[in-house]
C-alpha positions as CSV (number, residue, x, y, z in Angstrom):
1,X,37.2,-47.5,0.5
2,X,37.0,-49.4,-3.1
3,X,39.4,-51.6,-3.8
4,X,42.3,-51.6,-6.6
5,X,42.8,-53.5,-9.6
6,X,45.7,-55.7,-10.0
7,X,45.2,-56.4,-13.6
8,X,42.9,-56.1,-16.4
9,X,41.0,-59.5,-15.5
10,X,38.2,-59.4,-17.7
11,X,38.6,-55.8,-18.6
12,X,36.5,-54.7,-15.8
13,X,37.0,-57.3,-12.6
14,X,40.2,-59.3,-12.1
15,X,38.1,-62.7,-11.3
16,X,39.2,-64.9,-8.2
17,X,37.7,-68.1,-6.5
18,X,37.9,-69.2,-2.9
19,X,40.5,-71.9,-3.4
20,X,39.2,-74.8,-1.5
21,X,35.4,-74.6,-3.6
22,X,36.9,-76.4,-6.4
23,X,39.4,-78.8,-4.1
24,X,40.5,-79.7,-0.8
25,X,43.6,-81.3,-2.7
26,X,45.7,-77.9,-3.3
27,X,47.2,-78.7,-6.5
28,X,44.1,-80.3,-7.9
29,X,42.4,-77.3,-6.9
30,X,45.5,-74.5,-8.7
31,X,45.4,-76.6,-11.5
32,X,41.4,-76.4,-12.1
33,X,41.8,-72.6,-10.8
34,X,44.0,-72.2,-13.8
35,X,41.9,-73.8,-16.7
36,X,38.9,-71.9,-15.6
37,X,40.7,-68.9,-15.9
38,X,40.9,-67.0,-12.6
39,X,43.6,-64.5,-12.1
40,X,44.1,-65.3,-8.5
41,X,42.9,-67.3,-5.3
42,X,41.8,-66.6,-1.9
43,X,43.1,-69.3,0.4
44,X,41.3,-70.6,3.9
45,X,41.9,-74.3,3.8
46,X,43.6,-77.0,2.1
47,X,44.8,-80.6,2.6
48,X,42.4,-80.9,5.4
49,X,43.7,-78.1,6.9
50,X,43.2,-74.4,7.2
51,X,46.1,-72.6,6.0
52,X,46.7,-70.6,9.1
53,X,47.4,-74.3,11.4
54,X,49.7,-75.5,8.6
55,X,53.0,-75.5,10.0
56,X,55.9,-73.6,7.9
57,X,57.2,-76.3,6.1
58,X,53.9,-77.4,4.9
59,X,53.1,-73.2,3.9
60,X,56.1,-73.4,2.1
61,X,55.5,-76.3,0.2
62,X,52.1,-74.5,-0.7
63,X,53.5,-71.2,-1.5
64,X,56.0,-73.1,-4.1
65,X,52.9,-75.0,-6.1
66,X,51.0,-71.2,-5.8
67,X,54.1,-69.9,-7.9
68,X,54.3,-73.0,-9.9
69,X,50.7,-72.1,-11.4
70,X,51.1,-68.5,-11.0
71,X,48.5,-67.6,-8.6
72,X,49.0,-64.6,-6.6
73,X,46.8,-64.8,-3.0
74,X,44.3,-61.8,-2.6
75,X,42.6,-62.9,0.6
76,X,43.6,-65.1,3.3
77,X,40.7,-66.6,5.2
78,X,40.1,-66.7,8.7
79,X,37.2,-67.6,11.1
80,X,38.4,-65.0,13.5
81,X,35.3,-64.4,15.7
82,X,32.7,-66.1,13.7
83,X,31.8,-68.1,16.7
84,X,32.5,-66.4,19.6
85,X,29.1,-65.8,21.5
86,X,28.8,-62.2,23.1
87,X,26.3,-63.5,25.4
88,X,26.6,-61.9,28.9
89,X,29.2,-60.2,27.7
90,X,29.8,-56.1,27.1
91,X,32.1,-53.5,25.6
92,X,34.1,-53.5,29.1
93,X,34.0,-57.6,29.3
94,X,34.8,-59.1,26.2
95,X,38.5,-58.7,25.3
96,X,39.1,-60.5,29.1
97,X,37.4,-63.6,28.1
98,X,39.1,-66.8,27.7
99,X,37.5,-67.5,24.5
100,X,38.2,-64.4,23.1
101,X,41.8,-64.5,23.8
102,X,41.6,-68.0,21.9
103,X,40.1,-66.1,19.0
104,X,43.2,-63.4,19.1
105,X,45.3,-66.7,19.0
106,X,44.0,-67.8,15.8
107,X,43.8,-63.6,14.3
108,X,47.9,-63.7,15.4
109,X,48.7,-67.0,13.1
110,X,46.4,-65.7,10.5
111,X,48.1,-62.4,10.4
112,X,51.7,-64.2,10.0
113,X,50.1,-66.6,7.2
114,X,48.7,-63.6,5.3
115,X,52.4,-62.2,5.4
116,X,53.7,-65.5,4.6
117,X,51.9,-65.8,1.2
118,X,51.6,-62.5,0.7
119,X,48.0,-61.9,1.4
120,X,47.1,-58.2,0.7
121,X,44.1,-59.1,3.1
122,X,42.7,-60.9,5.9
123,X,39.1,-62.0,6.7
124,X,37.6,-61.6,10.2
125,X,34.1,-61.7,11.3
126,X,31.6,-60.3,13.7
127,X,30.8,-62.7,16.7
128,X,28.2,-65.0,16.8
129,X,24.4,-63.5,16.8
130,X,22.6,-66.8,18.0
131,X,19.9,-66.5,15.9
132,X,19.8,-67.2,12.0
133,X,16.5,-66.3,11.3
134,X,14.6,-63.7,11.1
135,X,17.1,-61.3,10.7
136,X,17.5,-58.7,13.6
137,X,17.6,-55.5,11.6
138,X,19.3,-52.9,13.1
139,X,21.3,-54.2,16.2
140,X,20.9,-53.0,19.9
141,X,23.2,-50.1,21.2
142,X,24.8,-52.3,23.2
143,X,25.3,-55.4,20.6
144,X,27.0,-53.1,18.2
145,X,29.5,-51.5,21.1
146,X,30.9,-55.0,22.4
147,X,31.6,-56.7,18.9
148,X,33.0,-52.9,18.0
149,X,35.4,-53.3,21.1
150,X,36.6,-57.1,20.3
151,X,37.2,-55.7,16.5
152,X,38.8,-53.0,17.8
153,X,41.6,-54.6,19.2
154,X,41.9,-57.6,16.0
155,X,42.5,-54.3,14.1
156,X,45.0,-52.8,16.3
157,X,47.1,-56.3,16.7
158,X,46.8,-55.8,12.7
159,X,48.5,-52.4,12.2
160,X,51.3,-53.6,14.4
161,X,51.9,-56.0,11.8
162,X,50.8,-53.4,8.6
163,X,48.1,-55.8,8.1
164,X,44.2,-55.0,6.5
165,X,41.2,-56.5,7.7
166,X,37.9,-57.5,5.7
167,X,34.9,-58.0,7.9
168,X,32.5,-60.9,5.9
169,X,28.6,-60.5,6.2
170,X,27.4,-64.2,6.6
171,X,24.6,-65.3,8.5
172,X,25.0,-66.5,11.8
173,X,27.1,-62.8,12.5
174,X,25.8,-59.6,13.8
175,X,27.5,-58.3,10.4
176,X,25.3,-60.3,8.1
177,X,23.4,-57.3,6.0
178,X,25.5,-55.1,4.6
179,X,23.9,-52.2,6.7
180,X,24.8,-54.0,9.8
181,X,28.0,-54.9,8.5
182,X,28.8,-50.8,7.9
183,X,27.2,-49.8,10.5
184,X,29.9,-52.2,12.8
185,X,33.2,-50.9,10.4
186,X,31.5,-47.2,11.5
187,X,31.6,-48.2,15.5
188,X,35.3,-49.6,15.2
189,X,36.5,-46.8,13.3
190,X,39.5,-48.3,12.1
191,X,41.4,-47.4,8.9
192,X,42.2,-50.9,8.5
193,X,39.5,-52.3,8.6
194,X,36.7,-52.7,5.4
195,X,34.2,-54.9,4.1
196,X,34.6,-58.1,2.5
197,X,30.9,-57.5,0.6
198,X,29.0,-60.6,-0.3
199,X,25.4,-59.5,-1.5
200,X,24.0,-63.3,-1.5
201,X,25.0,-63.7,2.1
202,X,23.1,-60.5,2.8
203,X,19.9,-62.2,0.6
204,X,20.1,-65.6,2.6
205,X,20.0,-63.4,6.0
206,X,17.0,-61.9,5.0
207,X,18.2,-58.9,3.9
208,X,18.2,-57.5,0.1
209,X,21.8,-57.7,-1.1
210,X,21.3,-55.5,-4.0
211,X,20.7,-52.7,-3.6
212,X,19.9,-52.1,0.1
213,X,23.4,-53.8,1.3
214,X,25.4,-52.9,-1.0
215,X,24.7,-49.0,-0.6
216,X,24.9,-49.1,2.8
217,X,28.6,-50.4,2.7
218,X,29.4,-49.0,-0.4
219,X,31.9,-46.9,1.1
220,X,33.9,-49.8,3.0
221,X,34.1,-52.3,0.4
222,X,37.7,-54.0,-0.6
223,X,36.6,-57.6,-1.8
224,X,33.2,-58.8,-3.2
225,X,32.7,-62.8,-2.6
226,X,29.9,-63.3,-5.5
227,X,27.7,-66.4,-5.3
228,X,24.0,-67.0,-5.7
229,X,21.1,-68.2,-3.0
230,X,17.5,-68.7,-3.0
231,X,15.9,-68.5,0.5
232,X,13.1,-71.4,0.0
233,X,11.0,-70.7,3.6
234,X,11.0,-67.7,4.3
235,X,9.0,-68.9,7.9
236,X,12.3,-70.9,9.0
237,X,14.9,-69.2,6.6
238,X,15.4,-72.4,5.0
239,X,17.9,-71.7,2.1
240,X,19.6,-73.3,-1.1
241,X,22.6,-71.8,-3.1
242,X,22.3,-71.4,-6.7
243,X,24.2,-71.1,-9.5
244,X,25.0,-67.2,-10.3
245,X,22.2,-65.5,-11.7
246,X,19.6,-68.2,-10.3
247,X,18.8,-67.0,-7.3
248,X,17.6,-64.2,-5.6
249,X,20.0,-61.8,-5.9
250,X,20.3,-58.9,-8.5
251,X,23.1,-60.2,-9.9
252,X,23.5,-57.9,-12.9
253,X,22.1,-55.2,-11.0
254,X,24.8,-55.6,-8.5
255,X,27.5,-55.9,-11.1
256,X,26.6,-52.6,-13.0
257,X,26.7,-51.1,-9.6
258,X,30.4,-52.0,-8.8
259,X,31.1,-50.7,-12.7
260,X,29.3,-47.4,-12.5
261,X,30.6,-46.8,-8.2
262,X,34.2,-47.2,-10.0
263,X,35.0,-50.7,-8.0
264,X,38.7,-52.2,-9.2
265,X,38.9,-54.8,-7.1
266,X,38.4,-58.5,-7.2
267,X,35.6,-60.4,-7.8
268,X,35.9,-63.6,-5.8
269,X,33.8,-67.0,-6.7
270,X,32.9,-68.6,-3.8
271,X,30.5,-71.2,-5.3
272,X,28.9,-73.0,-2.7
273,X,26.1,-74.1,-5.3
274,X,26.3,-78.0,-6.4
275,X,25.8,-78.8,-9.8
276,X,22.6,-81.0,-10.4
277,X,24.6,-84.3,-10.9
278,X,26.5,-83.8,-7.7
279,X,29.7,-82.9,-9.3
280,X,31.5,-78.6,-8.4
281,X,29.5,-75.9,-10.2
282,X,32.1,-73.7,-10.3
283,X,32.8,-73.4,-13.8
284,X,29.6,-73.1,-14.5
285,X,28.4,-70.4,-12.4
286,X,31.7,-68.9,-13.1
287,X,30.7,-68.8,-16.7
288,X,27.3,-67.1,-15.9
289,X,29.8,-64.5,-13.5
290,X,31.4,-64.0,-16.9
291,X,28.5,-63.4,-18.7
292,X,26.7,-61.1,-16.8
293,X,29.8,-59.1,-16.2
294,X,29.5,-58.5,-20.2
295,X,26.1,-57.9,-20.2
296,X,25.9,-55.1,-17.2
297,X,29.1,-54.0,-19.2
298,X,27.3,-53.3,-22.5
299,X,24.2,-51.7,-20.1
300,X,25.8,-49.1,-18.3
């Protein structure tokens, strides 16, 4: 399902930025968030920390400099299963492993975070695929059953809680195209669970973000993370990020997509990409995010 709007944003998107891209220092970070112009945050770490091992006085003291500069928290940000390997594993196997009952651990005190700070979502991931490159297009029967059945019971510890679930595509996860990454929401057949969609990790997998991702989980989306790569190998998958609209990716192609598919949602930056001189690119590439939002606007 698409997502809704919380605001008018920029009259099409309400724009975010993963919070820790512009500082680990939290307040640094709100108060760069807020001269930039984004209408809210998505939070995974922060004072060396990620925010779901902060203990409650600390997330308190965070919450109060969040309503300070006004930022209301979309997404909070796990890595729930991103590294668990599946290896030797199956459907029947993996929810009695140790390590996936440390991975639960860390789904429970993200759950309680994203009710803490009022998180209207909460990222999980696929399980580790062991292999970055080349990109292993569709996965086996048996691949897509056991990291359905681990999901399948994140979801169900989320309901108890009234909690939603984004599952990323990135890279090193059997959900790293956007057709695998549907075709895993489809197996755990969950209504809360969607798609956090991020077309350049799709792109940097070796898969084509726009449009061959994005229709295939189309249907699922509820966040888009929006940043730019180039893959410079394609023997090794050697990558670089880029600034939006640098890269790869069909940036405006994408983003008069989301406008014509009806997509109210959020827009996240999540920046990755250095500027030249070392210092954060993200004004920058969130000024090109601005611009080709305007431009796919006026070419619908």
């Amino acid at each position: 399902m698409m997502g809704k709007k919380l605001s008018e944003g920029t009259g099409v998107f309400k724009l975010g930025v993963v919070l820790d891209e512009l500082s680990d220092d939290l307040e640094s970070a709100l108060r760069q968030a807020k001269e930039i112009g984004f209408d809210y945050v998505e939070l995974y770490r922060f004072w060396g920390v990620e925010t779901l091992n902060h203990d409650l006085e600390t997330q308190k003291r965070a919450k109060g400099l969040l309503e300070q500069y006004g930022m209301p928290v979309r997404t909070l940000l796990t890595p729930t299963l991103k590294s668990l390997s599946i290896s030797g594993m199956n459907p029947q196997t993996i929810t009695k492993s140790e390590e996936f009952a440390r991975h639960m651990e860390t789904h429970r005190r993200g759950i309680a975070a994203a009710r803490f700070f009022g998180a209207g979502l909460l990222r999980v991931f696929s399980c580790n695929n062991g292999r970055t490159w080349p990109l292993k297009d569709p996965l086996s029967a048996e691949e897509l059953k056991t990291v359905a059945a681990g999901l399948r019971i994140a979801c169900d510890m989320a309901a108890g809680e009234g909690a939603q679930l984004g599952l990323e595509n990135v890279r090193s996860c059997f959900g790293n195209t956007g057709r695998n990454q549907a075709a895993i929401i489809s197996a755990v057949g969950r209504e809360n669970l969607g798609a956090i969609w991020d077309p350049a990790n799709d792109n940097a997998s070796g898969g084509v973000g726009y449009p061959d991702g994005y229709e295939a989980v189309k249907p699922f989306i509820r966040d888009v993370h929006f940043k730019d790569a180039r893959i410079k190998d394609r023997k090794t998958g050697e990558n670089e990020w880029a600034c939006i609209g640098h890269g790869d990716l069909d940036a405006l192609g994408q983003l008069r997509a989301l406008m014509r598919d009806g997509y109210e949602g959020g827009v996240t930056v999540e920046t990755h990409w250095k500027h030249p001189d070392g210092s954060n690119g993200t004004a920058e590439t969130t000024a090109n995010l601005r611009r080709l939002i305007e431009a796919a606007r006026q070419n619908l």
